[in-house]
N, C-alpha and C positions, 0 to 999 in steps of 0.2 A: 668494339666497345670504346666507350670514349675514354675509360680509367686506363688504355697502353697508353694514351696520347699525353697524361701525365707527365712520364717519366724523363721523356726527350726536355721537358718544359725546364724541372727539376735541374737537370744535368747539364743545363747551358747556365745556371749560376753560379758552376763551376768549372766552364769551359775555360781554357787556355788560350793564349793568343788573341786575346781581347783585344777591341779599339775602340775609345770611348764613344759619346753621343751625347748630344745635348739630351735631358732630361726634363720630362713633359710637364713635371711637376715641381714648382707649381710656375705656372707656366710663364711667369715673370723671368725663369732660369734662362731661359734660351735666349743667349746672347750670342756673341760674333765668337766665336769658334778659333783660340787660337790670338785672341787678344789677352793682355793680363791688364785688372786691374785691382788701384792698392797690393800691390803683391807683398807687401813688407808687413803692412799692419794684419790685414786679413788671413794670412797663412800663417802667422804665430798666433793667430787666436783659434785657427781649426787645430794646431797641435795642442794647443792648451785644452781644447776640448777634449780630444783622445786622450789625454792624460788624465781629465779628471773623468772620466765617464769610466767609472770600477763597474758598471752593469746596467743593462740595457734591458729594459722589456716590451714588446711592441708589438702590436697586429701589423700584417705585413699583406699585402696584393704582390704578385709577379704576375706579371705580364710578357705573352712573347710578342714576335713582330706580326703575327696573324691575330694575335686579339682574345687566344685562350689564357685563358687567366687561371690562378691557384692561387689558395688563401691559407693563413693557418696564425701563428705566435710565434713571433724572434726573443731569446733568450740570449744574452751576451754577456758574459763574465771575464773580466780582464786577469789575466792576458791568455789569450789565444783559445778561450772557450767559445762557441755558438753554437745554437741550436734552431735549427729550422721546422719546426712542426706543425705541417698541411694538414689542411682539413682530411675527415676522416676518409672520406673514399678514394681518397691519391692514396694510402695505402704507402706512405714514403715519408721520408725520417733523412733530414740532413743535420751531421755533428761534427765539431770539432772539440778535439780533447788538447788539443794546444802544439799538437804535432803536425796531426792532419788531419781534412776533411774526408769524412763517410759517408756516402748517399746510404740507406738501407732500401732497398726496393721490398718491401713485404709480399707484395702480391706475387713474385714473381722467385721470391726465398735467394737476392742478391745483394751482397755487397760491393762498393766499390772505394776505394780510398785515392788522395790525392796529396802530400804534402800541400801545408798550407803556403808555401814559398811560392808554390806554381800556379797560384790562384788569384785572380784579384782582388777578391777578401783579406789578402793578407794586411793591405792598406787600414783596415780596421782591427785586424788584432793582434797588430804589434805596435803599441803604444808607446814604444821607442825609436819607432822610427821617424828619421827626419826628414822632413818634409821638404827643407829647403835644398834638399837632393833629389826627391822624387817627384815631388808636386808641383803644381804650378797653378793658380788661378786664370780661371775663365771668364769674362767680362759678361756679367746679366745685366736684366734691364729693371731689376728692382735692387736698392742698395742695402732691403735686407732681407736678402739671398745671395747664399755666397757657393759658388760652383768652383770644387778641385777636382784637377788629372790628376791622378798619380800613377804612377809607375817606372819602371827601375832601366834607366835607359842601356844597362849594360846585360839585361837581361827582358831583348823585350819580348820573348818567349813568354814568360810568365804573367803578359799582359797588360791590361790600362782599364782603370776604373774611377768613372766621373762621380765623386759624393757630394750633394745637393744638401748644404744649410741654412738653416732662418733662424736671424738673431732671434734670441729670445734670455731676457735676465734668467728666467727661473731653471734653465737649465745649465750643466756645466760647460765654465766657458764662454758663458753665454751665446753660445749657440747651440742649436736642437737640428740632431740629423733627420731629413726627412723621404730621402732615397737615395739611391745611385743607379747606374746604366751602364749598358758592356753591350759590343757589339763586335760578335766573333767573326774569323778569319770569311767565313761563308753567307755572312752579313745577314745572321740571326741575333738580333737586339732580344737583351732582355733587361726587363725594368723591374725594380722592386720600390715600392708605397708604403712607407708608415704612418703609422699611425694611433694614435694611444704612447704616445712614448711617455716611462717610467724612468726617471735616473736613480744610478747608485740603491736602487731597494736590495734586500737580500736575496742571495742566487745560493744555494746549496749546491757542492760540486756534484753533487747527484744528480740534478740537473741536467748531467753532460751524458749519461748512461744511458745506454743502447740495449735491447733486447734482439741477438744474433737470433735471425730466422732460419737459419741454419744448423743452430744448435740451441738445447736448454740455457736460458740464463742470462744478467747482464753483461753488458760489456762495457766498457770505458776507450 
């Protein structure tokens, strides 16, 4: 059935030991790999961006490296909240409560948790973190698109995640995020696509609650 094939999809968006990838989208991104440029002005305007972006709403595409794709609504509430919720027959629910990431598998009545440290999501929901320790700019071929690596060179276990923005005034920062890309140890890419992006609207911490298939009731 094609709903097992899901979950693998899912769970490489929180796979560990990531290594970035140029990013397909939009396809002006794909520059020389490992070049910087402007690094000075364009890396304190993607921190200034995380700092004002209080919550995030967005249709979202993943993509793995074979081409099965999953859709559903990103939910982002600063600091350290996200919500992944796939379309209905994935039957799968990815949260973070500001500690750490839960896949919910429902079809299958599992949970799995990951502090968010060990993930390359964490480059997004910790808003204090600086950049000019972890990040680095990627040289694209359009100047308004701006491609970061981040990740933590004393910990590179916990990975590398390339995030893809396009100037834009109306957003915070003026820049609007418009995906990132990870490419684990076993050189399974995954790509995620937004789309519909909302800034700063209201996000109820309710939002972040989980119903345990395991048991009655929410969770958080």
């Amino acid at each position: 059935m094609l709903k097992f094939r899901f979950r693998p999809i899912a769970a490489a968006l929180l796979a560990t030991s990531m290594v970035a990838a140029p990013l397909a989208l939009p396809q002006a991104a794909i520059g020389q790999a490992g070049q910087q440029a402007n690094p000075g002005g364009d890396l304190a305007q993607v921190s200034r961006h995380l700092k004002a972006m209080q919550s995030l709403r967005a249709s979202f595409t993943q993509t793995d490296r074979t081409g099965q794709t999953l859709s559903g609504t990103l939910t982002l509430k600063q600091p350290g909240r996200i919500r992944f919720e796939y379309q209905k027959d994935a039957q799968l629910l990815i949260v973070s409560d500001g500690r750490a990431l839960t896949m919910i598998d429902y079809q299958v009545k599992q949970v799995q948790r990951w502090p968010i440290r060990n993930s390359p999501l964490g480059a997004l929901l910790d808003p204090n973190r600086d950049l000019t320790k972890y990040g680095r700019l990627l040289q694209t071929n359009d100047p308004d698109v701006v491609s970061v690596e981040v990740r933590d060179p004393k910990r590179p276990e916990y990975g590398v995640i390339t995030l893809i923005f396009t100037r834009s005034g109306a957003a915070p920062g003026g820049l609007s995020l418009v995906g990132w890309v990870a490419l684990d140890s076993q050189n399974k890419r995954t790509t995620i696509r937004l789309s519909g992006q909302q800034y700063n609207v209201a996000v109820a911490d309710s939002a972040f609650a989980w119903t345990d298939p395991r048991a009655k009731g929410p969770r958080r």
